[in-house]
C-alpha positions, 0 to 999 in steps of 0.5 A: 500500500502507498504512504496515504493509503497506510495513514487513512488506514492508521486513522480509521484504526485510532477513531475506532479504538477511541470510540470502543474506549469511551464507550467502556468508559461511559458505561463505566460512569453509570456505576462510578460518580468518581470516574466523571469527577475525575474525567480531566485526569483520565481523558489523556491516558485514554488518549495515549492507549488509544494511540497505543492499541492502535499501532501495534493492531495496525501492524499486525493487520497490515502484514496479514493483509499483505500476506492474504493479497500475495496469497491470493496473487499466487493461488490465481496464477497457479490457477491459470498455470494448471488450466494451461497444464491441462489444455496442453496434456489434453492437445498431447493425448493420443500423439503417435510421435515424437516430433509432433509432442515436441513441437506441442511442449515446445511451443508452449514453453517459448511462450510461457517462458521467453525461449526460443530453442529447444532439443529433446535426447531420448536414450536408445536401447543401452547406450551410454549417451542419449541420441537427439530425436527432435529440435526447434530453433532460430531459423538460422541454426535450422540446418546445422541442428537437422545434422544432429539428428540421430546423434549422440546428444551435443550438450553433455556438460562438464559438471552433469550431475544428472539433475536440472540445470540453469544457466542464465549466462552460458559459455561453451566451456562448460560442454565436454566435448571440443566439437560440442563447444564449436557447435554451442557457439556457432548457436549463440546460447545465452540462456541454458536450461537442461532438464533430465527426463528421470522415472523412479527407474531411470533416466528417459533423456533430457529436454534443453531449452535455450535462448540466442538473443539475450539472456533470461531470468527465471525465478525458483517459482517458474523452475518448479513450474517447468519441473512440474509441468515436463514430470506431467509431460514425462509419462506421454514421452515415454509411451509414445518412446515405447510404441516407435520403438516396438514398431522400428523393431518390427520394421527392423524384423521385416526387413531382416527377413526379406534380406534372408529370404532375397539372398538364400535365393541366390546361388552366386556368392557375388551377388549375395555380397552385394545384396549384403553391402547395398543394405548396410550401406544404404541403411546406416549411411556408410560408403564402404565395404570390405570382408574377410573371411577366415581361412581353413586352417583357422591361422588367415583371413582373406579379403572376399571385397573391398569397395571403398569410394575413395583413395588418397593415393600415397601408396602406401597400402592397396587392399584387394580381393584375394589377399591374404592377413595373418589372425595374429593380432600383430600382424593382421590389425584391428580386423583379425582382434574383432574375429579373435574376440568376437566382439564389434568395434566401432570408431568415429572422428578417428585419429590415427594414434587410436590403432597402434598397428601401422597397417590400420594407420596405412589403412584409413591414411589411405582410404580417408576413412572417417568413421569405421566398424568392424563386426565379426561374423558368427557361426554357431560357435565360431567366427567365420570372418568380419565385415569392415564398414567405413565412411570416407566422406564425412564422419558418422554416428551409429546407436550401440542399437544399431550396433545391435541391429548389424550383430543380429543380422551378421549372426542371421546371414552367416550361415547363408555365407559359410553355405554358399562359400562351400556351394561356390568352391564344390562348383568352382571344383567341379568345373576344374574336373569336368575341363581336367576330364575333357583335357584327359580325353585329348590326351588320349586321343591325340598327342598334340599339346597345341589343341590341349593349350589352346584348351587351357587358356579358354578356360583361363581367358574366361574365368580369369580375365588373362588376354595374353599367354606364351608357351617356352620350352626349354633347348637341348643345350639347357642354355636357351629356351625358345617362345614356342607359342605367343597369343596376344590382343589384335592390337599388339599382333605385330609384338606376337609376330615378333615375340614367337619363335625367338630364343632367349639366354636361360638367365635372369640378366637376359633371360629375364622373368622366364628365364628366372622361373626356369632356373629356380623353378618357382612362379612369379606373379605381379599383378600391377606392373609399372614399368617405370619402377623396373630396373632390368632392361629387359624386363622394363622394355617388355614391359613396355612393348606388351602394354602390361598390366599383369603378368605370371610365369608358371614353371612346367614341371615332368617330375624334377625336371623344368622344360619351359615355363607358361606366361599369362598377361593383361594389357588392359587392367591389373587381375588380383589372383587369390592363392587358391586361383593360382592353384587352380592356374598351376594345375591347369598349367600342370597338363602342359606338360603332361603333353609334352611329356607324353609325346617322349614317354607314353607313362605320362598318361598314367601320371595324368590319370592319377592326378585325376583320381586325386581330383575325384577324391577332392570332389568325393572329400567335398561331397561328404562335406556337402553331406554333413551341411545336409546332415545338419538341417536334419533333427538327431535327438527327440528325447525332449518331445515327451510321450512320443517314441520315435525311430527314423531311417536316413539313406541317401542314394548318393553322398547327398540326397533329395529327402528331408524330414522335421520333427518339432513340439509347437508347444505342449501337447502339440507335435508337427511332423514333417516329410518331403521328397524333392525330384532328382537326385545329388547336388541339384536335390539336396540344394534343393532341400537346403531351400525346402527347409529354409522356406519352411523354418519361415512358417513352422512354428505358426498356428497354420492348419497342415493345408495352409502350410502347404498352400504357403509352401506352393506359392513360394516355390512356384513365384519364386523358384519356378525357374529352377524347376524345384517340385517336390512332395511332401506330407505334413501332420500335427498330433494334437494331445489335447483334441487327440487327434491327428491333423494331417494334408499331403501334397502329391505324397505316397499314403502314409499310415497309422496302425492300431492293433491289427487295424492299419489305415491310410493318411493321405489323398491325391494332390498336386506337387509344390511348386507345379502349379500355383492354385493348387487347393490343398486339404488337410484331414484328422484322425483320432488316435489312441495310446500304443497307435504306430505312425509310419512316414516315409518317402517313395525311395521305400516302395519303388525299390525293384529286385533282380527281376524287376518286381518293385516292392511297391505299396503291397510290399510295403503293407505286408511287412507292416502287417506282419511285423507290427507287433515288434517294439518300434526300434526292431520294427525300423531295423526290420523294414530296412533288412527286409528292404535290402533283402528284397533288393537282394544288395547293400545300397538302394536305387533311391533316398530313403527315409522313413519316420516311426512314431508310437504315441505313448499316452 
C-alpha cells in the first residue's frame, strides 16, 4: 500500500479504538460518580492507549493483509498455470510421435517462458549417451541442428550431475566435448536450461531449452513450474518412446527377413555380397565395404571385397580381393582382434594414434576413412570372418542399437555365407574336373599339346580375365629356351609376330622373368606392373612393348625336371589372383606338360590319370562335406518331445540326397511332423532341400492348419523358384494331445499310415506337387488316435525299390511287412523294414533316398 493509503488506514484504526474506549468508559460512569469527577485526569491516558492499541493492531493487520493479497496473487496464477497444464496434456493425448509432442511442449514453453530453442535426447536401447530425436530453433541454426539428428546428444556438460540445470549466462566451456563447444557457439546460447527426463527407474533423456538473443531470468517459482509441468509431460514421452520403438523393431524384423529370404535365393556368392553391402550401406549411411573371411586352417583371413569410394593415393597400402592377413593380432590389425574376440568395434572422428598397428594407420591414411566398424561374423560357435564398414566422406554416428541391429543380422546371414562359400568352391571344383576330364580325353586321343593349350587358356581367358599367354620350352643345350607359342590382343599382333619363335639366354640378366622361373623353378606373379619402377632392361622394355598390366610365369614341371615355363598377361587392367586361383592356374598349367611329356614317354598318361583320381577324391572329400551341411538341417535327438517314441531311417542314394524330414513340439501337447521328397537326385536335390527347409523354418512354428502350410509352401516355390524347376512332395501332420487327434494334408505324397492293433489305415489323398502349379487347393484331414497307435512316414525311395527281376516292392510290399511285423517294439520294427528292404533288393545300397519316420504315441 502507498504512504496515504497506510495513514487513512492508521486513522480509521485510532477513531475506532477511541470510540470502543469511551464507550467502556461511559458505561463505566453509570456505576462510578468518581470516574466523571475525575474525567480531566483520565481523558489523556485514554488518549495515549488509544494511540497505543492502535499501532501495534495496525501492524499486525497490515502484514496479514499483505500476506492474504500475495496469497491470493499466487493461488490465481497457479490457477491459470494448471488450466494451461491441462489444455496442453489434453492437445498431447493420443500423439503417435515424437516430433509432433515436441513441437506441442515446445511451443508452449517459448511462450510461457521467453525461449526460443529447444532439443529433446531420448536414450536408445543401452547406450551410454542419449541420441537427439527432435529440435526447434532460430531459423538460422535450422540446418546445422537437422545434422544432429540421430546423434549422440551435443550438450553433455562438464559438471552433469544428472539433475536440472540453469544457466542464465552460458559459455561453451562448460560442454565436454571440443566439437560440442564449436557447435554451442556457432548457436549463440545465452540462456541454458537442461532438464533430465528421470522415472523412479531411470533416466528417459533430457529436454534443453535455450535462448540466442539475450539472456533470461527465471525465478525458483517458474523452475518448479517447468519441473512440474515436463514430470506431467514425462509419462506421454515415454509411451509414445515405447510404441516407435516396438514398431522400428518390427520394421527392423521385416526387413531382416526379406534380406534372408532375397539372398538364400541366390546361388552366386557375388551377388549375395552385394545384396549384403547395398543394405548396410544404404541403411546406416556408410560408403564402404570390405570382408574377410577366415581361412581353413583357422591361422588367415582373406579379403572376399573391398569397395571403398575413395583413395588418397600415397601408396602406401592397396587392399584387394584375394589377399591374404595373418589372425595374429600383430600382424593382421584391428580386423583379425574383432574375429579373435568376437566382439564389434566401432570408431568415429578417428585419429590415427587410436590403432597402434601401422597397417590400420596405412589403412584409413589411405582410404580417408572417417568413421569405421568392424563386426565379426558368427557361426554357431565360431567366427567365420568380419565385415569392415567405413565412411570416407564425412564422419558418422551409429546407436550401440544399431550396433545391435548389424550383430543380429551378421549372426542371421552367416550361415547363408559359410553355405554358399562351400556351394561356390564344390562348383568352382567341379568345373576344374569336368575341363581336367575333357583335357584327359585329348590326351588320349591325340598327342598334340597345341589343341590341349589352346584348351587351357579358354578356360583361363574366361574365368580369369588373362588376354595374353606364351608357351617356352626349354633347348637341348639347357642354355636357351625358345617362345614356342605367343597369343596376344589384335592390337599388339605385330609384338606376337615378333615375340614367337625367338630364343632367349636361360638367365635372369637376359633371360629375364622366364628365364628366372626356369632356373629356380618357382612362379612369379605381379599383378600391377609399372614399368617405370623396373630396373632390368629387359624386363622394363617388355614391359613396355606388351602394354602390361599383369603378368605370371608358371614353371612346367615332368617330375624334377623344368622344360619351359607358361606366361599369362593383361594389357588392359591389373587381375588380383587369390592363392587358391593360382592353384587352380598351376594345375591347369600342370597338363602342359603332361603333353609334352607324353609325346617322349607314353607313362605320362598314367601320371595324368592319377592326378585325376586325386581330383575325384577332392570332389568325393567335398561331397561328404556337402553331406554333413545336409546332415545338419536334419533333427538327431527327440528325447525332449515327451510321450512320443520315435525311430527314423536316413539313406541317401548318393553322398547327398533329395529327402528331408522335421520333427518339432509347437508347444505342449502339440507335435508337427514333417516329410518331403524333392525330384532328382545329388547336388541339384539336396540344394534343393537346403531351400525346402529354409522356406519352411519361415512358417513352422505358426498356428497354420497342415493345408495352409502347404498352400504357403506352393506359392513360394512356384513365384519364386519356378525357374529352377524345384517340385517336390511332401506330407505334413500335427498330433494334437489335447483334441487327440491327428491333423494331417499331403501334397502329391505316397499314403502314409497309422496302425492300431491289427487295424492299419491310410493318411493321405491325391494332390498336386509344390511348386507345379500355383492354385493348387490343398486339404488337410484328422484322425483320432489312441495310446500304443504306430505312425509310419516315409518317402517313395521305400516302395519303388525293384529286385533282380524287376518286381518293385511297391505299396503291397510295403503293407505286408507292416502287417506282419507290427507287433515288434518300434526300434526292431525300423531295423526290420530296412533288412527286409535290402533283402528284397537282394544288395547293400538302394536305387533311391530313403527315409522313413516311426512314431508310437505313448499316452
Amino acid at each position: 500500500m502507498s504512504r496515504k493509503q497506510n495513514r487513512i488506514y492508521f486513522f480509521k484504526i485510532f477513531g475506532l479504538t477511541l470510540f470502543v474506549f469511551s464507550i467502556l468508559f461511559l458505561i463505566q460512569g453509570f456505576f462510578s460518580s468518581h470516574l466523571f469527577d475525575n474525567l480531566v485526569f483520565f481523558l489523556p491516558g485514554i488518549l495515549i492507549i488509544s494511540l497505543v492499541f492502535s499501532y501495534f493492531y495496525f501492524k499486525i493487520i497490515s502484514k496479514a493483509l499483505s500476506q492474504f493479497k500475495t496469497a491470493y496473487r499466487q493461488a490465481e496464477a497457479h490457477s491459470f498455470d494448471l488450466l494451461q497444464l491441462s489444455q496442453v496434456l489434453q492437445e498431447c493425448q493420443g500423439l503417435k510421435n515424437i516430433e509432433t509432442l515436441f513441437e506441442k511442449i515446445s511451443s508452449f514453453l517459448f511462450i510461457k517462458f521467453g525461449f526460443e530453442g529447444a532439443m529433446l535426447a531420448l536414450y536408445r536401447g543401452k547406450g551410454e549417451n542419449p541420441i537427439v530425436s527432435a529440435f526447434s530453433m532460430l531459423p538460422e541454426f535450422q540446418d546445422v541442428c537437422k545434422e544432429k539428428i540421430g546423434k549422440p546428444y551435443p550438450f553433455v556438460l562438464i559438471d552433469n550431475l544428472n539433475r536440472m540445470n540453469f544457466i542464465s549466462d552460458f559459455s561453451s566451456k562448460l560442454i565436454k566435448s571440443n566439437e560440442n563447444q564449436k557447435f554451442t557457439s556457432f548457436l549463440k546460447i545465452k540462456s541454458f536450461l537442461q532438464i533430465p527426463l528421470k522415472t523412479k527407474e531411470s533416466c528417459v533423456g533430457f529436454l534443453t531449452l535455450t535462448t540466442h538473443s539475450a539472456s533470461l531470468s527465471l525465478k525458483p517459482k517458474e523452475i518448479q513450474s517447468l519441473d512440474f509441468f515436463i514430470s506431467q509431460i514425462l509419462p506421454i514421452i515415454r509411451n509414445i518412446k515405447s510404441n516407435e520403438d516396438a514398431m522400428a523393431s518390427h520394421k527392423e524384423l521385416e526387413t531382416f527377413g526379406e534380406i534372408v529370404r532375397k539372398i538364400s535365393s541366390f546361388f552366386n556368392f557375388d551377388e549375395i555380397i552385394k545384396e549384403i553391402a547395398d543394405y548396410l550401406k544404404n541403411t546406416y549411411g556408410f560408403e564402404g565395404l570390405g570382408l574377410g573371411l577366415v581361412d581353413k586352417n583357422r591361422q588367415n583371413y582373406i579379403v572376399e571385397i573391398w569397395q571403398m569410394p575413395k583413395r588418397s593415393f600415397l601408396n602406401r597400402i592397396e587392399i584387394r580381393k584375394g589377399d591374404k592377413f595373418s589372425l595374429d593380432p600383430l600382424k593382421g590389425g584391428i580386423a583379425s582382434v574383432t574375429i579373435l574376440s568376437n566382439r564389434p568395434l566401432f570408431v568415429t572422428d578417428i585419429d590415427t594414434t587410436y590403432f597402434p598397428q601401422s597397417m590400420d594407420k596405412d589403412i584409413v591414411e589411405e582410404y580417408q576413412i572417417k568413421s569405421v566398424l568392424h563386426m565379426p561374423i558368427p557361426v554357431e560357435n565360431e567366427v567365420i570372418g568380419s565385415f569392415t564398414l567405413t565412411a570416407s566422406s564425412r564422419s558418422i554416428s551409429i546407436t550401440p542399437e544399431n550396433i545391435q541391429s548389424i550383430q543380429k543380422f551378421t549372426a542371421q546371414i552367416g550361415v547363408i555365407l559359410k553355405n554358399k562359400k562351400l556351394y561356390q568352391e564344390i562348383e568352382a571344383k567341379k568345373n576344374e574336373l569336368s575341363l581336367f576330364n575333357d583335357i584327359t580325353k585329348d590326351l588320349i586321343l591325340s598327342l598334340d599339346f597345341v589343341s590341349v593349350f589352346n584348351k587351357i587358356i579358354e578356360y583361363l581367358k574366361n574365368t580369369f580375365s588373362f588376354e595374353g599367354f606364351g608357351l617356352s620350352f626349354v633347348q637341348k643345350d639347357l642354355k636357351t629356351y625358345k617362345v614356342e607359342i605367343y597369343r596376344l590382343p589384335e592390337r599388339l599382333k605385330h609384338e606376337q609376330e615378333k615375340m614367337e619363335g625367338k630364343y632367349f639366354p636361360l638367365n635372369f640378366e637376359k633371360g629375364g622373368r622366364i628365364g628366372e622361373t626356369i632356373l629356380e623353378k618357382k612362379m612369379s606373379y605381379f599383378p600391377d606392373v609399372r614399368p617405370e619402377l623396373i630396373e632390368n632392361p629387359l624386363n622394363r622394355k617388355v614391359a613396355e612393348d606388351l602394354e602390361l598390366r599383369t603378368a605370371l610365369n608358371i614353371p612346367l614341371l615332368v617330375g624334377e625336371e623344368v622344360i619351359g615355363a607358361f606366361s599369362l598377361f593383361s594389357h588392359s587392367t591389373p587381375i588380383f589372383l587369390k592363392e587358391e586361383d593360382l592353384d587352380s592356374i598351376t594345375r591347369f598349367v600342370a597338363q602342359i606338360s603332361v603333353v609334352v611329356r607324353n609325346s617322349k614317354l607314353y607313362d605320362e598318361i598314367e601320371e595324368a590319370r592319377n592326378k585325376l583320381l586325386e581330383k575325384e577324391r577332392m570332389i568325393s572329400e567335398d561331397m561328404a562335406l556337402a553331406r554333413q551341411i545336409q546332415g545338419n538341417l536334419l533333427p538327431f535327438s527327440f528325447s525332449h518331445i515327451q510321450n512320443l517314441q520315435i525311430k527314423t531311417i536316413y539313406q541317401p542314394h548318393n553322398e547327398i540326397g533329395g529327402d528331408i524330414y522335421d520333427i518339432f513340439e509347437m508347444e505342449e501337447g502339440i507335435i508337427r511332423v514333417f516329410i518331403a521328397d524333392a525330384i532328382g537326385h545329388g547336388i541339384q536335390a539336396a540344394l534343393a532341400t537346403m531351400l525346402i527347409k529354409s522356406e519352411y523354418e519361415k512358417i513352422k512354428n505358426t498356428s497354420s492348419s497342415p493345408s495352409d502350410i502347404l498352400s504357403h509352401l506352393n506359392q513360394v516355390f512356384y513365384k519364386q523358384y519356378f525357374n529352377l524347376s524345384i517340385f517336390f512332395s511332401c506330407f505334413t501332420a500335427e498330433i494334437d494331445f489335447y483334441e487327440k487327434k491327428i491333423f494331417y494334408a499331403s501334397a502329391g505324397h505316397p499314403p502314409q499310415y497309422l496302425m492300431r492293433g491289427n487295424e492299419i489305415h491310410k493318411l493321405g489323398k491325391n494332390s498336386k506337387m509344390i511348386g507345379m502349379l500355383e492354385k493348387t487347393v490343398y486339404h488337410y484331414y484328422d484322425i483320432n488316435f489312441e495310446k500304443n497307435d504306430r505312425l509310419l512316414f516315409y518317402t517313395d525311395g521305400l516302395t519303388e525299390e525293384f529286385n533282380s527281376t524287376g518286381d518293385e516292392f511297391g505299396d503291397t510290399g510295403l503293407l505286408s511287412f507292416i502287417q506282419n511285423n507290427s507287433y515288434l517294439p518300434l526300434e526292431n520294427f525300423i531295423h526290420s523294414l530296412r533288412e527286409s528292404l535290402k533283402d528284397f533288393v537282394g544288395k547293400p545300397f538302394f536305387q533311391d533316398d530313403l527315409t522313413a519316420v516311426g512314431i508310437q504315441i505313448l499316452q
